[in-house]
MMTF fields as JSON, N, C-alpha, C and O atoms, coordinates in Angstrom:
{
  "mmtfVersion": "1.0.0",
  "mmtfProducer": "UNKNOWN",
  "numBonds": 463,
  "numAtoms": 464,
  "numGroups": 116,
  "numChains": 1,
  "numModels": 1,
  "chainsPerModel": [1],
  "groupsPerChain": [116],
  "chainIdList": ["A"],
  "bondAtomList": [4, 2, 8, 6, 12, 10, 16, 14, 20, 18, 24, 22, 28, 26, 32, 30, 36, 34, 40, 38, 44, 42, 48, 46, 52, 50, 56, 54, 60, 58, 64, 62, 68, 66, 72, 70, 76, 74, 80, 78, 84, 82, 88, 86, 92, 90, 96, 94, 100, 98, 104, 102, 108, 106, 112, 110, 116, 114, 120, 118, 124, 122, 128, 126, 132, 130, 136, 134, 140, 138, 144, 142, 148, 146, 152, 150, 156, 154, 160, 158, 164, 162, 168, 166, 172, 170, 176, 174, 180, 178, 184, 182, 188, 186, 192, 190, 196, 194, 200, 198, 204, 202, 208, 206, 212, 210, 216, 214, 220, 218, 224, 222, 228, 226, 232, 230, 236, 234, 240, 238, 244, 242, 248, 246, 252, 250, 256, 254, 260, 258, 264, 262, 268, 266, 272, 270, 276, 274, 280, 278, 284, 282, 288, 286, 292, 290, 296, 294, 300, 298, 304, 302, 308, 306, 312, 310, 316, 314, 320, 318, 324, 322, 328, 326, 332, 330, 336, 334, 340, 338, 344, 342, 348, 346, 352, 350, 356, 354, 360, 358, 364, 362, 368, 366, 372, 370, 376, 374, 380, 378, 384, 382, 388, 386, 392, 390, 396, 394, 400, 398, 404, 402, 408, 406, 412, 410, 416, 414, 420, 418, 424, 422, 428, 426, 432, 430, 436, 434, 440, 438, 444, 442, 448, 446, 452, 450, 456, 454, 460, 458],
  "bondOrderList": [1, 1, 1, 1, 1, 1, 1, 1, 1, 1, 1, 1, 1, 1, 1, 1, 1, 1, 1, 1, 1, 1, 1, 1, 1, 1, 1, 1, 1, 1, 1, 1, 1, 1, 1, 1, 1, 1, 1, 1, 1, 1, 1, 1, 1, 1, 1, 1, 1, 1, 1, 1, 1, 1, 1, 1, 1, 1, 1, 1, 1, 1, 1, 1, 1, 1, 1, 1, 1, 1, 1, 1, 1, 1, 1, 1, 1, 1, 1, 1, 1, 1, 1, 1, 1, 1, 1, 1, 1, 1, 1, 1, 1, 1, 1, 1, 1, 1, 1, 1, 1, 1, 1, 1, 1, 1, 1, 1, 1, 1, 1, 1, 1, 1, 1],
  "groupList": [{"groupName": "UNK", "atomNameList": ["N", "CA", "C", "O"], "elementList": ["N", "C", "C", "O"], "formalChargeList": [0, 0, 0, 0], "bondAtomList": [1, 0, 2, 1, 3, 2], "bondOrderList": [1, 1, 2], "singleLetterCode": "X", "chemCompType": "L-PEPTIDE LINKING"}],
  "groupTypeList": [0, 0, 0, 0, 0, 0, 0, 0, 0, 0, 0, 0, 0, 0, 0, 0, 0, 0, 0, 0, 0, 0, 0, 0, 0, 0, 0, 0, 0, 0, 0, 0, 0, 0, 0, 0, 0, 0, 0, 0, 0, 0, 0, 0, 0, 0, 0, 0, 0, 0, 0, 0, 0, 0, 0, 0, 0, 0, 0, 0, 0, 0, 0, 0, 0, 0, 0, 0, 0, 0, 0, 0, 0, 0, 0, 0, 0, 0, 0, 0, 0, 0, 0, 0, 0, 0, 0, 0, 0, 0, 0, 0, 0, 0, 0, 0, 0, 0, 0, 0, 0, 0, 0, 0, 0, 0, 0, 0, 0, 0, 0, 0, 0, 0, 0, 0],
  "groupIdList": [1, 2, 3, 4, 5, 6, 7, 8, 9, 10, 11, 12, 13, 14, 15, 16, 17, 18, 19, 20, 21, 22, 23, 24, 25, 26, 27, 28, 29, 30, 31, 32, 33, 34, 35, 36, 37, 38, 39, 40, 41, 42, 43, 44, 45, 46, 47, 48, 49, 50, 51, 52, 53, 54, 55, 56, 57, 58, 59, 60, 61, 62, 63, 64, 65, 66, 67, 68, 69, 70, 71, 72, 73, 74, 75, 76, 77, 78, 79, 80, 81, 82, 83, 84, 85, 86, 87, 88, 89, 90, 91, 92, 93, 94, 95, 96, 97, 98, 99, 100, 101, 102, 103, 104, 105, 106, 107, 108, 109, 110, 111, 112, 113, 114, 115, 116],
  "secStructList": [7, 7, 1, 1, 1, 7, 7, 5, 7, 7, 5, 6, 6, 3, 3, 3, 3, 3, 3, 3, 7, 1, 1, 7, 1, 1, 1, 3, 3, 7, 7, 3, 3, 7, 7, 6, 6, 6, 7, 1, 1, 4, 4, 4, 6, 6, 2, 2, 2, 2, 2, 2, 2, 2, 2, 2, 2, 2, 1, 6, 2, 2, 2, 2, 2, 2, 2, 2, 2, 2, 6, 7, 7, 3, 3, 3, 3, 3, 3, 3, 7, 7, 1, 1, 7, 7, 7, 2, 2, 2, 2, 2, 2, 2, 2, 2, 2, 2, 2, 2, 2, 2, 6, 2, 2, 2, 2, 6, 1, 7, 7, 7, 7, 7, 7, 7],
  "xCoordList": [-0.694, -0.993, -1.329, -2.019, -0.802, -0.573, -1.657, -1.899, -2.514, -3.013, -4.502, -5.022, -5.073, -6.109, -6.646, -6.397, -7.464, -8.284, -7.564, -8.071, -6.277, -5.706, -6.088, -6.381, -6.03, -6.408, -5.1, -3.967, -5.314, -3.933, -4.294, -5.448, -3.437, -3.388, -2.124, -1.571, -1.515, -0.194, -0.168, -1.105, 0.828, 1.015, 2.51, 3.475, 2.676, 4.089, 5.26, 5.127, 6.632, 6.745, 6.352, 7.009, 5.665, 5.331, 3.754, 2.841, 3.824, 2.403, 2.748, 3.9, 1.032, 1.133, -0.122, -1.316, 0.275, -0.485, -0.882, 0.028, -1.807, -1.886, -2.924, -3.989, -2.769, -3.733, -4.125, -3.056, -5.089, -5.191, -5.273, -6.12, -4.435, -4.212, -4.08, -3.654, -4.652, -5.065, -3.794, -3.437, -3.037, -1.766, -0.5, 0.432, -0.48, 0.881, 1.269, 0.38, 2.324, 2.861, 2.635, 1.815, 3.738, 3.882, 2.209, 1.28, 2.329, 0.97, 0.671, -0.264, 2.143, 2.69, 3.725, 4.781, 3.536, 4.475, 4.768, 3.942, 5.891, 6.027, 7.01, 7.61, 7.123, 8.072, 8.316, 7.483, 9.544, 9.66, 10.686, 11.868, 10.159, 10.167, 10.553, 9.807, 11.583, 12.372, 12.586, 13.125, 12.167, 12.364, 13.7, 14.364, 14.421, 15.807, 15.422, 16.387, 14.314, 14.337, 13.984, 13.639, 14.004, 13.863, 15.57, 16.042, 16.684, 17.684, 18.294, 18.286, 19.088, 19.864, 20.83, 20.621, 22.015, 22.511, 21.833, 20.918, 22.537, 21.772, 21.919, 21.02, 23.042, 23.268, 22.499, 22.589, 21.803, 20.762, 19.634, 18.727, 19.096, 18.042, 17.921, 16.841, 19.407, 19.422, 18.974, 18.334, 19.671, 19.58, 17.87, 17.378, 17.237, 15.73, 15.07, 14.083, 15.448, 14.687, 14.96, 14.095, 16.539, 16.536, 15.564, 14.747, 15.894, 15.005, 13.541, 13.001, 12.942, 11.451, 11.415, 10.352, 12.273, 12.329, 12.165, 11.532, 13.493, 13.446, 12.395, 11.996, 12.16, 10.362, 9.585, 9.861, 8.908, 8.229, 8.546, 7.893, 9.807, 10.365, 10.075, 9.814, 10.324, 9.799, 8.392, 7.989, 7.769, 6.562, 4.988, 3.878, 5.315, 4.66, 3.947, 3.189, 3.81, 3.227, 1.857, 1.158, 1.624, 0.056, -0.493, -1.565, -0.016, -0.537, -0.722, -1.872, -0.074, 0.271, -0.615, -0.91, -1.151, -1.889, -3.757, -4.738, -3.664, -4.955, -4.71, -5.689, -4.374, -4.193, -4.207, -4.637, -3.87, -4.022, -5.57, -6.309, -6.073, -7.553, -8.939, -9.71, -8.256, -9.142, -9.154, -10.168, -7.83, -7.184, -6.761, -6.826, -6.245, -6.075, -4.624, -4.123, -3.97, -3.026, -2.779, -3.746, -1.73, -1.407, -0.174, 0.873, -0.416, 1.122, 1.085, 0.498, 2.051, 1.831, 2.948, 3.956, 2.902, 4.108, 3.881, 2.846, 5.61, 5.813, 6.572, 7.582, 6.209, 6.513, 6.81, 6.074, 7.545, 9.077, 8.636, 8.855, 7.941, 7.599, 8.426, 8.712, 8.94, 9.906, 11.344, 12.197, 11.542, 13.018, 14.182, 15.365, 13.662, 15.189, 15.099, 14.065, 15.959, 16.044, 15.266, 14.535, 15.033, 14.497, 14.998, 15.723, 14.599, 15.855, 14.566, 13.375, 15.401, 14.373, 13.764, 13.326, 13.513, 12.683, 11.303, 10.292, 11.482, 10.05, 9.338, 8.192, 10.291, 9.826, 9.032, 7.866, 9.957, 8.934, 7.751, 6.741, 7.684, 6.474, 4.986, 3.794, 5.717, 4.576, 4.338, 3.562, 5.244, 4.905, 4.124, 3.219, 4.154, 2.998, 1.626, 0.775, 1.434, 0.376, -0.036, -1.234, 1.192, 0.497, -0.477, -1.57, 0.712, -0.036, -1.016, -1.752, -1.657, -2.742, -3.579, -3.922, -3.905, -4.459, -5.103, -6.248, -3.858, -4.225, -5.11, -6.263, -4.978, -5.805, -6.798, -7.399, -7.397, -8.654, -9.253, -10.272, -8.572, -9.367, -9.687, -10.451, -8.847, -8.231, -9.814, -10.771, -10.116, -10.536, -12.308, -13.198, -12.698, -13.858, -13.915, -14.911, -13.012, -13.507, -14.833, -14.68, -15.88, -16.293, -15.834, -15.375, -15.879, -15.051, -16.287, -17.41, -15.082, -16.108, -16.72, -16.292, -17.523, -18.263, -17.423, -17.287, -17.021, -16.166, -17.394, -18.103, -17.28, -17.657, -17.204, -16.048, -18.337, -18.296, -18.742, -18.338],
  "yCoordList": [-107.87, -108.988, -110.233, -111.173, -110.121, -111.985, -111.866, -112.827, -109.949, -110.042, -110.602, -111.332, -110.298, -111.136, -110.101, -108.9, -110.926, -110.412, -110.972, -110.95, -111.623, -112.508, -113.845, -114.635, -113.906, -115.559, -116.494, -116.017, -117.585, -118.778, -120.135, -120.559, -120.718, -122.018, -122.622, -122.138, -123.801, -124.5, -125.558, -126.229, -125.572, -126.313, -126.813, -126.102, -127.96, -128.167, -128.535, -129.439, -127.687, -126.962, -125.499, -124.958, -124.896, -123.508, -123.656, -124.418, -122.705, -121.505, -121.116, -121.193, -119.802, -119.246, -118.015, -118.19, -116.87, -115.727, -114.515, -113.95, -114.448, -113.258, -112.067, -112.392, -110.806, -109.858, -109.268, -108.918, -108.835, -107.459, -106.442, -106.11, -105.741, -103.755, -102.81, -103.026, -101.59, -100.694, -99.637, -99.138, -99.294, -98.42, -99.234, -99.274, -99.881, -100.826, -99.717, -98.908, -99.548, -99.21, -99.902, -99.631, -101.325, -101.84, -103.059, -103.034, -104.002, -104.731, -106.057, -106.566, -106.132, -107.217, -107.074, -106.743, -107.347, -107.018, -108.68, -109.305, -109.065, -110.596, -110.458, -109.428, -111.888, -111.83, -113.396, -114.295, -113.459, -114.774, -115.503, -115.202, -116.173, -116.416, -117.739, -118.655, -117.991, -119.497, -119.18, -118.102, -120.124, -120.001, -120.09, -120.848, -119.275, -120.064, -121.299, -122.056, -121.722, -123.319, -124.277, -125.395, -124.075, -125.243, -125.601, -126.735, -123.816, -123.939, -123.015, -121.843, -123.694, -122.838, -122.147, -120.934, -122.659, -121.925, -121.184, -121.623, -119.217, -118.685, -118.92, -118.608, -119.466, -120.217, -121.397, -121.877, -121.659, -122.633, -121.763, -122.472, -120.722, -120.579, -119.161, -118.573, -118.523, -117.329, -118.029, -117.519, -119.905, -120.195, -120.846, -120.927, -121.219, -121.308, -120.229, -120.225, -119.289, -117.372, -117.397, -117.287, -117.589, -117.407, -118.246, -117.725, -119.78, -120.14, -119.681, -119.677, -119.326, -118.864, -117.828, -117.58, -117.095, -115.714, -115.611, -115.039, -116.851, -117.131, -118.085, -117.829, -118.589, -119.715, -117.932, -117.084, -117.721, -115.994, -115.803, -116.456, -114.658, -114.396, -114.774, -114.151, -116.425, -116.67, -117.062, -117.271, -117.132, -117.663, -116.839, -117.343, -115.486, -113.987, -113.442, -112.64, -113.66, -113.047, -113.1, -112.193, -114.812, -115.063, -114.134, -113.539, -114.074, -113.501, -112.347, -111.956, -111.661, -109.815, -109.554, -108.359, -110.258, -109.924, -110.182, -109.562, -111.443, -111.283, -110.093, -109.413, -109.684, -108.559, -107.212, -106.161, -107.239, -105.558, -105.859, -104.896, -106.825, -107.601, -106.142, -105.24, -107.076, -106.748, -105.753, -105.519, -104.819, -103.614, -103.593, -102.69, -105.021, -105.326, -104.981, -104.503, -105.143, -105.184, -106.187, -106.357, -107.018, -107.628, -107.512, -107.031, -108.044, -108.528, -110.215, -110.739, -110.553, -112.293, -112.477, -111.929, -113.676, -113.855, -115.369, -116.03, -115.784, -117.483, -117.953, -117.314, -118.927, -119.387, -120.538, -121.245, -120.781, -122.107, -123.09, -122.647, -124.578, -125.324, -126.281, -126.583, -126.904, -128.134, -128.117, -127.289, -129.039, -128.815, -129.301, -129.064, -130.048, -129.999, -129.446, -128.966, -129.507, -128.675, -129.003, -129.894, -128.727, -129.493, -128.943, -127.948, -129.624, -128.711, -127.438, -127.218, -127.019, -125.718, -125.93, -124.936, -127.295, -127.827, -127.777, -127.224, -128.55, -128.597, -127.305, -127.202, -126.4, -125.175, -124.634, -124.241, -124.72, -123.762, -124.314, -123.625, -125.866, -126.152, -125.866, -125.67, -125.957, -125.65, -124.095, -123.59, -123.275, -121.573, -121.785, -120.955, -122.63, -122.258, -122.499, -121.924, -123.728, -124.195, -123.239, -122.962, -122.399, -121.066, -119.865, -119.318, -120.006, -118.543, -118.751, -117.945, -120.017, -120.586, -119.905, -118.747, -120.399, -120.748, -119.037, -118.602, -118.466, -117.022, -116.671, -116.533, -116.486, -116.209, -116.132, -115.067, -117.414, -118.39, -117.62, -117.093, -117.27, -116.82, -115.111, -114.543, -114.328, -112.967, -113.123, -112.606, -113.96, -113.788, -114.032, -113.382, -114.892, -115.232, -114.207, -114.201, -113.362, -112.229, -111.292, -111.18, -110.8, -109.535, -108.556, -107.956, -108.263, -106.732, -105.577, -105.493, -104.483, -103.246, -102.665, -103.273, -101.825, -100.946, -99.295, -98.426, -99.374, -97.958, -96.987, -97.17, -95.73, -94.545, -93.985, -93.852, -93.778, -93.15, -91.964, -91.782],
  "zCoordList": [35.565, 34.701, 35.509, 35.113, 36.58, 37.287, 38.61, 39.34, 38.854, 39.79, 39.537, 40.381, 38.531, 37.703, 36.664, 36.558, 35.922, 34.521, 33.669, 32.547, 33.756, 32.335, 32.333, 33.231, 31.341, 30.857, 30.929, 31.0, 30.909, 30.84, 30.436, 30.511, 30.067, 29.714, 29.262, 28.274, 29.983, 29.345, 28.31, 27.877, 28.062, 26.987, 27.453, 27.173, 28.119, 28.331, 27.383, 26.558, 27.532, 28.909, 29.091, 29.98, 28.63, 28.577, 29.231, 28.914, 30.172, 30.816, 30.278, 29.851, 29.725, 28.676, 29.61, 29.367, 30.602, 31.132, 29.425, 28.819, 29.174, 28.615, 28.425, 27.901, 28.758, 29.126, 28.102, 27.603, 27.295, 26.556, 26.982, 27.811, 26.522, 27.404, 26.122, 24.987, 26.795, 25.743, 25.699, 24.633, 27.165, 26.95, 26.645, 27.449, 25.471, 25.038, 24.18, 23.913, 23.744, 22.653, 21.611, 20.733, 21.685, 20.905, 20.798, 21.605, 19.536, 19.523, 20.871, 21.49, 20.761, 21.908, 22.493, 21.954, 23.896, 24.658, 25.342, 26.007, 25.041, 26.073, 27.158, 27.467, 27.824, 29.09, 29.157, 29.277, 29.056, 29.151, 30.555, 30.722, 31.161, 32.501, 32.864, 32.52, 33.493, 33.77, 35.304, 35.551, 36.537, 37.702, 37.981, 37.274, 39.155, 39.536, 40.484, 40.589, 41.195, 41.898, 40.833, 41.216, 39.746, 38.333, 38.086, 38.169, 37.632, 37.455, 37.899, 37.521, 39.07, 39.873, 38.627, 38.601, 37.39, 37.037, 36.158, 35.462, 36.141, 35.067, 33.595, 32.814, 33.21, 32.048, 31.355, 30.224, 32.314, 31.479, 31.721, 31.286, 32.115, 32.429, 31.534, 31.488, 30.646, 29.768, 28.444, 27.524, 28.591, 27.361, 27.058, 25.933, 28.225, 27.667, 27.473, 26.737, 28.015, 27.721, 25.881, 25.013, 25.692, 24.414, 23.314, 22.554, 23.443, 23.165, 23.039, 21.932, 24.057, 23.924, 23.289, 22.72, 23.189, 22.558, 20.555, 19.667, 20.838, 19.55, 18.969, 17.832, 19.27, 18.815, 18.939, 18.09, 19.778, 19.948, 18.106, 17.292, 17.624, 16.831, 15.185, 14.156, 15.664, 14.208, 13.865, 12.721, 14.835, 14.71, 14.829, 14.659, 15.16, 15.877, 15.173, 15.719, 13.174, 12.735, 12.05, 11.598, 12.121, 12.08, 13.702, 13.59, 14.629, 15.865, 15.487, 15.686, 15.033, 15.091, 13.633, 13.618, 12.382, 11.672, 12.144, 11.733, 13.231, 13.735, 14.923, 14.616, 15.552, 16.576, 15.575, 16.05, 14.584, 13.207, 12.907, 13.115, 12.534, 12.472, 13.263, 12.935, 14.703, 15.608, 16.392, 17.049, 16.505, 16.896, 18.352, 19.186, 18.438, 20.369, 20.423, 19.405, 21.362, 22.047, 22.944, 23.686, 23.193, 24.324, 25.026, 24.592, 26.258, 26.914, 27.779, 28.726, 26.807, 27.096, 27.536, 27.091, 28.94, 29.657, 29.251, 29.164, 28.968, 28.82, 30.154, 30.452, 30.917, 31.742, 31.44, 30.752, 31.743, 31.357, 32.719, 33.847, 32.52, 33.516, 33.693, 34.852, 32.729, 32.859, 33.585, 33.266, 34.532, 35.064, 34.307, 34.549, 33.313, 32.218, 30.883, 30.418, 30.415, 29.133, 28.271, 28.705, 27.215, 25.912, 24.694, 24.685, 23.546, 22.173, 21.815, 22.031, 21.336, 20.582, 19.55, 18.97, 18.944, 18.068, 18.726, 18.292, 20.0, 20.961, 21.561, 21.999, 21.461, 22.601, 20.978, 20.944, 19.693, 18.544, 18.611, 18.467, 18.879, 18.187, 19.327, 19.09, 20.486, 21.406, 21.529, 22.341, 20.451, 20.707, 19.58, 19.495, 18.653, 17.958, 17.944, 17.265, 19.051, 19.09, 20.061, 20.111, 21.261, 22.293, 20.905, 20.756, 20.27, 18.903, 18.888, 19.458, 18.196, 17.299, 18.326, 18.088, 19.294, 20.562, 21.03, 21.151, 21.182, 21.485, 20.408, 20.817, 19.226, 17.953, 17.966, 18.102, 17.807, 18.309, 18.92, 18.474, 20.553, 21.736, 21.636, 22.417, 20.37, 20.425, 19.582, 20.158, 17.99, 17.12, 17.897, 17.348, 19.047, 19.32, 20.367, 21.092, 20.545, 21.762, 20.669, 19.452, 21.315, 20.594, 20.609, 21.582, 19.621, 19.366, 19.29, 18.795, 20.344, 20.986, 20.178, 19.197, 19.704, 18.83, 18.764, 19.625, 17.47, 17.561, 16.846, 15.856, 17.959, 17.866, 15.979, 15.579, 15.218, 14.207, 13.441, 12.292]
}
């Protein structure tokens, strides 16, 4: 994913890496990613994973009905940029503006020509 062919763009505090791949299982696959030289303890750094996880969670399904749309797959990594915390009011609202965003870019890709 991180060696190239994915796309990116941040939105602070979140980088936002994401690939389309054809052997996923599932429609989306994420990874959510907090450095230890941002926060040495892992206790702050389980509780921004959760966070992102949870913004991800509630916010996933305008994404996953344009991804049934177009018949893609992804795997999107969130990368956690900020060195202090923030509430999880801020982290939802910038996962949604990551969603929107992916959409957009998922919905203006062309889509391949299926064999009929």
């Amino acid at each position: 994913m991180f060696a190239g062919g994915s796309r990116s763009f941040s939105i602070f505090p979140l980088r936002v890496v994401w690939l389309p791949v054809e052997e996923l299982g599932a429609q989306v696959s994420i990874l959510a990613s907090v450095s230890k030289r941002r926060f040495k303890r892992a206790v702050k750094r389980n509780r921004v994973k959760r966070q992102i996880r949870e913004a991800y969670r509630l916010n996933k399904q305008a994404l996953l009905d344009v991804l049934e749309i177009h018949k893609c797959r992804l795997a999107i990594a969130f990368i956690y940029l900020s060195d202090e915390l923030v509430e999880s009011s801020v982290i939802e609202e910038k996962m949604k503006l990551a969603l929107t965003r992916i959409a957009e870019k998922v919905s203006a890709q062309p889509t391949e020509p299926t064999e009929s």
